[in-house]
C-alpha positions as CSV (number, residue, x, y, z in Angstrom):
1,X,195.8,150.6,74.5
2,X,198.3,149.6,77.3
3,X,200.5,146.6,77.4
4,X,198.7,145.0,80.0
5,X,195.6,144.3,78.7
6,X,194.5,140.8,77.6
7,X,191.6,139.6,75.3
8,X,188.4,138.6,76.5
9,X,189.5,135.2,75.3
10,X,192.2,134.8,77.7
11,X,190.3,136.0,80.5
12,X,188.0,133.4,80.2
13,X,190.4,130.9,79.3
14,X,191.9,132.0,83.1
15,X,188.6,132.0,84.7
16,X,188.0,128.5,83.1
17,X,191.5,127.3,84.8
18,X,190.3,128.8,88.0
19,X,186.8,127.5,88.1
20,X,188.5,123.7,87.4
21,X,191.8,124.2,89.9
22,X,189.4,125.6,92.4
23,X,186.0,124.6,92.4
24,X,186.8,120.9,90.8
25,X,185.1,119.1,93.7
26,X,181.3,118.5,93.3
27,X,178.7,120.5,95.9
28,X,175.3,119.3,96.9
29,X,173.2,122.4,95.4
30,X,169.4,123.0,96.9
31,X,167.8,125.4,94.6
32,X,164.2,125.5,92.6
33,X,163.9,124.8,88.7
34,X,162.9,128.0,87.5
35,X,163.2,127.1,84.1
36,X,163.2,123.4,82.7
37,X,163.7,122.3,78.9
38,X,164.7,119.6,76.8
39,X,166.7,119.7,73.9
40,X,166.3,117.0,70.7
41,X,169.4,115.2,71.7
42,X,168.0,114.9,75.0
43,X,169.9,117.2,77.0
44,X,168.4,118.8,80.0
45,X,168.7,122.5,80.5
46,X,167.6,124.5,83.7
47,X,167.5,127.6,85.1
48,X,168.0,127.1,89.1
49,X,167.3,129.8,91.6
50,X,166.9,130.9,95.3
51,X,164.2,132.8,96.5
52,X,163.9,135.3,99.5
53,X,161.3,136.8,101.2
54,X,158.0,137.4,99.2
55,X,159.5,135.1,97.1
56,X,162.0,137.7,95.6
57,X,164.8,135.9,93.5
58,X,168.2,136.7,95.6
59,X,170.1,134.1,93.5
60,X,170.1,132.7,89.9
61,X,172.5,130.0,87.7
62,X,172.1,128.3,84.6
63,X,172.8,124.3,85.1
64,X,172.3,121.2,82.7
65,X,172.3,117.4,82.5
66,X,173.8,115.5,80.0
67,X,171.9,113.4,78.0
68,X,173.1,110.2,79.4
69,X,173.1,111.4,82.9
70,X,169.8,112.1,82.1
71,X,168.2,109.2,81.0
72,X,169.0,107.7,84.6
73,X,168.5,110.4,86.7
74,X,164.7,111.6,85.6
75,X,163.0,108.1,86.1
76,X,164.9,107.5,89.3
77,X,163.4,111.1,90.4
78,X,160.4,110.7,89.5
79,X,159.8,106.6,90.6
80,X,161.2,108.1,94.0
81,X,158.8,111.1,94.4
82,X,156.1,110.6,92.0
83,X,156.5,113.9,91.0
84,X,157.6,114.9,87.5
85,X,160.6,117.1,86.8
86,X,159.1,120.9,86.5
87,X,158.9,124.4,86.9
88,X,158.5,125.4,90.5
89,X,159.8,122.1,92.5
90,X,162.6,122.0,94.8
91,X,165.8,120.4,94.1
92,X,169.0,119.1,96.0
93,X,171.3,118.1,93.3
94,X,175.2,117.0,92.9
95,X,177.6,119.6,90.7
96,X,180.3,120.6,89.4
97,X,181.2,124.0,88.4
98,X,182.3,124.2,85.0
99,X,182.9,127.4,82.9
100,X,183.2,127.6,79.2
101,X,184.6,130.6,77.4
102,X,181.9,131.1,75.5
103,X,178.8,130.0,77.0
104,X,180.0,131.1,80.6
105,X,179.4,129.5,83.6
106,X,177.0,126.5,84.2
107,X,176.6,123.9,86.4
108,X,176.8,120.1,85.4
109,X,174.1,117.9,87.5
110,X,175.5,114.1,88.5
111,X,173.2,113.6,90.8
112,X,170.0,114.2,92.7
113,X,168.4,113.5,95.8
114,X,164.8,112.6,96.0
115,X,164.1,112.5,99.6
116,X,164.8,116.7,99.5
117,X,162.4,117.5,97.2
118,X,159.8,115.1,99.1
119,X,160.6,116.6,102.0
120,X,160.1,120.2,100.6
121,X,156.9,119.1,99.2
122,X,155.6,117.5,102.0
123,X,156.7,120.5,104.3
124,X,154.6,122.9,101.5
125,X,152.1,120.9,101.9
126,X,151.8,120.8,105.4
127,X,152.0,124.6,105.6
128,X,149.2,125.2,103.1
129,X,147.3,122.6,105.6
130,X,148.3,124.7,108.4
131,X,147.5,127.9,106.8
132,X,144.0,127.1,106.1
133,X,143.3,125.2,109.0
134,X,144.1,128.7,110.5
135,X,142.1,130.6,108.1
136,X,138.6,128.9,109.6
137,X,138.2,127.5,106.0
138,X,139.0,123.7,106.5
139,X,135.6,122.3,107.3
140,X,133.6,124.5,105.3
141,X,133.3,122.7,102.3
142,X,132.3,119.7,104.2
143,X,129.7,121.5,106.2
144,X,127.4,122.4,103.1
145,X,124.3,120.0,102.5
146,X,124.4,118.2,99.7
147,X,121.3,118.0,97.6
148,X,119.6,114.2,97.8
149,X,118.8,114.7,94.2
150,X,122.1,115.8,92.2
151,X,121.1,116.4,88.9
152,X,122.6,119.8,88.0
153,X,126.3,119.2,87.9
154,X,129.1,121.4,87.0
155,X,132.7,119.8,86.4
156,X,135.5,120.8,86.3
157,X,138.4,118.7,84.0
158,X,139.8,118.4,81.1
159,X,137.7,118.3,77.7
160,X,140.0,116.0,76.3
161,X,140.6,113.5,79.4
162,X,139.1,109.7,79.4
163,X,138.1,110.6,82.9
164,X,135.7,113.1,81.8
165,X,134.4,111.0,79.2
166,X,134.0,108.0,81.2
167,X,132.3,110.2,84.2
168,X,129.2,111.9,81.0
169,X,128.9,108.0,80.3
170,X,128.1,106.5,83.4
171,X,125.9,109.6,84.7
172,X,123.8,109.0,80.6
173,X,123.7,104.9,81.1
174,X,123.0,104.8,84.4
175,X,120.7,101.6,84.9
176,X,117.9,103.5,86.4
177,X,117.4,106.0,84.3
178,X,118.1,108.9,86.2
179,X,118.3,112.6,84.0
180,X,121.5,114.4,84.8
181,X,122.7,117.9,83.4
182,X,126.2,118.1,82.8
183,X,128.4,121.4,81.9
184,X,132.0,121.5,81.4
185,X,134.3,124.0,82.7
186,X,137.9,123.1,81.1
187,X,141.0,123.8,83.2
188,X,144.8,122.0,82.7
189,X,145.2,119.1,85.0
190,X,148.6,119.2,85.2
191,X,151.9,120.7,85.0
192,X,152.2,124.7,86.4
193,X,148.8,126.0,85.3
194,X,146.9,123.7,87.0
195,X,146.3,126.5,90.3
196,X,145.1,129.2,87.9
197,X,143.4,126.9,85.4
198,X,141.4,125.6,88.3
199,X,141.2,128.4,90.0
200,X,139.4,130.3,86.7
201,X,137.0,127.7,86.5
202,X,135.5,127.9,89.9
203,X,135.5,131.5,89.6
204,X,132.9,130.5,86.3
205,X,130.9,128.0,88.1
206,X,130.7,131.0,91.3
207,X,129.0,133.1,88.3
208,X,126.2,130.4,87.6
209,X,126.2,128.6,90.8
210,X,122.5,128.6,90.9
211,X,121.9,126.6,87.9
212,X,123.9,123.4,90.1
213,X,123.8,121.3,92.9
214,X,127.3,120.1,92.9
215,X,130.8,121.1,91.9
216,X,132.9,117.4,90.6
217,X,136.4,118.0,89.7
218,X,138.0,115.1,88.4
219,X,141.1,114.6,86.9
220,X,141.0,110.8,85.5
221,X,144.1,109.0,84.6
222,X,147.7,110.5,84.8
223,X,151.1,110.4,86.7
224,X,150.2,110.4,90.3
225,X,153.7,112.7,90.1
226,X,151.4,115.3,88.6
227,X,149.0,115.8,91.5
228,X,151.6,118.5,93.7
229,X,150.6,120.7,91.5
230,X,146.8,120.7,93.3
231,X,148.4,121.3,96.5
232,X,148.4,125.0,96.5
233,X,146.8,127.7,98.9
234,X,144.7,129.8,96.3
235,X,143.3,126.6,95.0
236,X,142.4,124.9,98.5
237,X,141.1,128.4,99.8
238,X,138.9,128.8,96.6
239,X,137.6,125.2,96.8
240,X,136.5,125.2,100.8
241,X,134.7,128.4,100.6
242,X,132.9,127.7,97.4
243,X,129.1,127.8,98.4
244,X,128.4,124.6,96.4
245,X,129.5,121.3,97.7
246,X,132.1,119.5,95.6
247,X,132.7,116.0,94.5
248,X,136.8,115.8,94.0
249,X,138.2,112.9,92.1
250,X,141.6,113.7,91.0
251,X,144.1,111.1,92.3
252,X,144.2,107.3,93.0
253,X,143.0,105.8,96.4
254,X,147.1,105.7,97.8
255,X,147.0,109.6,97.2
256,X,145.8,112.3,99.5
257,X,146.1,115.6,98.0
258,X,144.8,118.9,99.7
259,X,141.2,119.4,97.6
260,X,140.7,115.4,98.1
261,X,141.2,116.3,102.0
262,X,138.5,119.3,102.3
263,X,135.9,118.8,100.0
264,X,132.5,117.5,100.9
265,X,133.0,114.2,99.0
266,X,136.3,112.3,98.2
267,X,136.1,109.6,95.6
268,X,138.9,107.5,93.6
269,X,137.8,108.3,90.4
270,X,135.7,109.5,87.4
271,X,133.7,106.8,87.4
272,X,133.6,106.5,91.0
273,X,132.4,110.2,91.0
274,X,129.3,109.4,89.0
275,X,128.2,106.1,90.5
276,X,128.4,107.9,93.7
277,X,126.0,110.6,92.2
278,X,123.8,107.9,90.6
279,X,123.7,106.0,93.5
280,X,122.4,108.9,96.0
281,X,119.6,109.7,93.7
282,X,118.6,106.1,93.9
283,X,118.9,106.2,98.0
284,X,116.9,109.0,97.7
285,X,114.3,107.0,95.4
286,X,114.5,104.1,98.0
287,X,113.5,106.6,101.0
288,X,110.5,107.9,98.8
289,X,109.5,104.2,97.9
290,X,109.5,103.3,101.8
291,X,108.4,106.1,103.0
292,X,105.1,105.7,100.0
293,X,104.6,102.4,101.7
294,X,104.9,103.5,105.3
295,X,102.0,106.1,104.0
296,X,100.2,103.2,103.0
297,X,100.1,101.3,105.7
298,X,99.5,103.9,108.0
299,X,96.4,104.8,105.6
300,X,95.2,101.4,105.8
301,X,95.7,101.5,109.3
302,X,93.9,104.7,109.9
303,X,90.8,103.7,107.8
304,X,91.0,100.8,109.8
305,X,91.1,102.7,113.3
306,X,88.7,104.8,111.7
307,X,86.4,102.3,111.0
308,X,86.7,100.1,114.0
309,X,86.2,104.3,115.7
310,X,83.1,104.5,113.5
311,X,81.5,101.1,114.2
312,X,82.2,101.3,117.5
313,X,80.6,104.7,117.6
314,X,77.6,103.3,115.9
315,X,77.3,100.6,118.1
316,X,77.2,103.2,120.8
317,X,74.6,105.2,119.1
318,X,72.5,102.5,119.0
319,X,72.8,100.8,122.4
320,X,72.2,105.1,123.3
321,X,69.2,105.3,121.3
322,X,67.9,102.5,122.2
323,X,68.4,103.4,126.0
324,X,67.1,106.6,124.9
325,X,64.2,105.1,123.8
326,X,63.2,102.5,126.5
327,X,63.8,105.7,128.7
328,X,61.4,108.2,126.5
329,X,58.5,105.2,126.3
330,X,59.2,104.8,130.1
331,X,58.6,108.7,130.7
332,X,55.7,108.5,128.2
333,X,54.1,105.7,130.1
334,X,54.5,107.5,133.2
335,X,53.5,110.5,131.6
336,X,50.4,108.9,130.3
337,X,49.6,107.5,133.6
338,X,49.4,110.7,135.2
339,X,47.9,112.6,132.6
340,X,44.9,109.6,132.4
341,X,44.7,110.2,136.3
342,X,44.6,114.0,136.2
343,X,42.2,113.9,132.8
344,X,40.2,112.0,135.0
345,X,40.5,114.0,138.2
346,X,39.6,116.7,136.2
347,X,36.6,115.2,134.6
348,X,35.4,113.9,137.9
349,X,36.1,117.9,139.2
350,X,34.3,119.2,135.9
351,X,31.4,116.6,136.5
352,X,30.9,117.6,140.4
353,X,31.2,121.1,138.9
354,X,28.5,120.7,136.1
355,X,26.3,118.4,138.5
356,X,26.4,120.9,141.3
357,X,25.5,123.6,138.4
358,X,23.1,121.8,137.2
359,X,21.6,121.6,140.5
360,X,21.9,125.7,141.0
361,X,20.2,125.9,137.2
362,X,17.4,124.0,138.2
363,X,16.6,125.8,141.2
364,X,16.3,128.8,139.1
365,X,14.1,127.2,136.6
366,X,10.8,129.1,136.7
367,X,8.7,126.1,137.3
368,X,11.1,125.1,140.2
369,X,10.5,128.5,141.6
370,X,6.9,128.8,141.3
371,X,6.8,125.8,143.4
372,X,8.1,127.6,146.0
373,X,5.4,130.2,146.3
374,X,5.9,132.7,143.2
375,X,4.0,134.0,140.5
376,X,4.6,135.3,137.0
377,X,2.0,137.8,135.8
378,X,2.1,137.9,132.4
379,X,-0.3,141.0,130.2
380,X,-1.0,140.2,126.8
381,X,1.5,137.1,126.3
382,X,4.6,139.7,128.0
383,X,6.0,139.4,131.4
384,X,5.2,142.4,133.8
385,X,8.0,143.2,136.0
386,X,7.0,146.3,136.8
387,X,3.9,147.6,138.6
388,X,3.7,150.9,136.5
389,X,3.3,148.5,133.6
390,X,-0.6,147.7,135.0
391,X,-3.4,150.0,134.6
392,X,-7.0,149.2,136.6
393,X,-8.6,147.2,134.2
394,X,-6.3,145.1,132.7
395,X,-6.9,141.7,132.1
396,X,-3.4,139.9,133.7
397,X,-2.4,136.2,133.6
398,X,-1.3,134.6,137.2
399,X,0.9,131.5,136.7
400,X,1.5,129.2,139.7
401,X,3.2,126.3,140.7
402,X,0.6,123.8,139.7
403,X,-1.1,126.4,137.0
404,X,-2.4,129.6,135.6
405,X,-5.8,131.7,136.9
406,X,-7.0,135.5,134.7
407,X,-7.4,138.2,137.0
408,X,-8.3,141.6,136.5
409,X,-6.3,144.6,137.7
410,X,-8.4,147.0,140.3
């Protein structure tokens, strides 16, 4: 072993001197809380690191705060940001370098600075705005129809939160009785799960989505420092394309968080959520009711057109039958005229006829005739018209004009 060599004591021990001679002035650190945990006696440990591209860690270093340090410096934080103390936030933070012989080298918060970590969030934020604006995705949502009648509703929450409760209790004693179908999903609501928590549970409702109308994710009561957490991409993206429309309900009316901005329907709370459900079944009620009565009337009014159309049409009728009528006796009068004058034109025709006839018939009567000069010959009560009917001898019968004489035939 040479001469030179030191224990790993000392060597510490030296570093320690170094790390106090050298770096004894506090820095402004900006890093993000890769690990956060708090010990019984209220000491805060953390594991601070940088990332690179594709978020590959290029830096890492364990830091603390004391207890008492603490105590001050987490309320301050969070009353300045809203946003709790946790895994994945951005930090700019006051330290000093300290190194201990046998726990290594650690950094000691004093401070913090608030307005970095809003500004980091607020910059995120914007980004994941921007990003999905770019996408095509930021209106989608909003585009869908909702359904007038809402019934079949899927949500998304917590099991155990009031919020839930308080939303299944206003949608079952609605005052007017509206029917509602309610299934849970569960997801965390807060802290660093909430993206794939909420995530999962759309991806469930996507595998049913026929059986509802409308997505409602509500969050009820809580830190308003917990909502960053719903400020991701992969949430947002999930939530505008999702093919039902949403209800979203998961901060307070001051906040504004990314699936507040882009889904169809924004409302301040649980309660909120469900009175505006309740409320648009009853609109829709309202249209049925007036548009029932605006069937009505126009019934009534219809059977009253009709029937004014039908009296009107039977007053026409009759003033056209009557004039029909008048008309048919006047052409039957007329008629009868002129038949009466032809019946008796032909009567008077027919009379001429049979008296000029009559005339011609009595001409030919055989007395008429003998008057002129003839004679019937008549043989054995027969008439002779014939000459080869008489033999010399025979006893004949001459009738005249003015008589009959008995010849005999030579």
């Amino acid at each position: 072993m040479s001469d030179t060599s030191i224990s790993l004591l000392e060597l510490n021990l030296r570093i320690k001197d170094f790390v106090r001679n050298v770096l004894s002035t506090p820095v402004w650190v900006h890093a993000e809380i890769n690990e956060l945990h708090e010990n019984a006696n209220g000491i805060c440990y953390l594991e601070l690191v940088e990332k690179g591209t594709d978020d590959f860690i290029v830096a890492k270093q364990k830091a603390m705060i004391w207890a008492s340090t603490y105590r001050m410096l987490k309320p301050f934080f969070e009353s300045a940001t809203q946003i709790t103390l946790h895994e994945g936030i951005k930090i700019s933070v006051l330290c000093r370098v300290e190194f201990h012989e046998l726990y290594g080298m650690s950094l000691v918060i004093t401070d913090i600075d608030p307005t970095y970590t809003l500004g980091d969030v607020a910059l995120r934020k914007q980004m994941v705005i921007e990003r999905l604006m770019a996408d095509g995705v930021w209106e989608m949502n909003k585009e869908l129809v909702l359904s007038d009648t809402p019934q079949r509703i899927a949500v998304i929450s917590s099991a155990t939160a009031a919020g839930y409760g308080d939303f299944v209790n206003q949608l079952k004693n609605n005052k007017y009785g509206y029917d509602f179908s309610v299934r849970l999903f569960p997801a965390v609501m807060q802290g660093n799960l909430v993206e794939t928590s909420v995530v999962a549970a759309f991806d469930a409702v996507y595998d049913s989505a026929d059986l509802f109308d409308v997505v409602v994710l509500i969050r009820g009561g809580g830190a308003t420092s917990d909502l960053a957490s719903f400020d991701s991409y992969k949430l947002g993206s999930h939530l505008a394309q999702f093919p039902l429309p949403v209800i979203c309900g998961i901060g307070h009316q001051r906040d504004n968080t990314i699936p507040d901005m882009i889904a169809h329907t924004r409302v301040n709370t649980p309660t909120a959520a469900a009175d505006f459900l309740i409320e648009r079944l009853h609109l829709f009620e309202l249209d049925i009711d007036a548009l029932s009565g605006q069937i009505f009337e126009r019934s009534v009014n219809m059977r009253n057109e009709e029937q004014m159309s039908l009296l009107n049409a039977a007053n026409t009728l009759s003033r056209m039958t009557q004039h029909h009528l008048l008309a048919q006796q006047s052409f039957l009068a007329e008629s009868f005229t002129k038949l009466d004058f032809l019946a008796r034109m032909k009567l008077n025709e027919e009379a001429h006829f049979l008296n000029q006839t009559t005339k011609i018939l009595d001409a030919f009567l055989p007395e008429n005739v003998l008057k002129k000069g003839y004679a019937l010959i008549t043989k054995n009560g027969k008439y002779v018209t014939n000459s080869s009917a008489l033999q010399s001898a025979d006893e004949v019968t001459i009738v005249l004009g003015d008589g009959s004489r008995q010849a005999i035939v030579k």
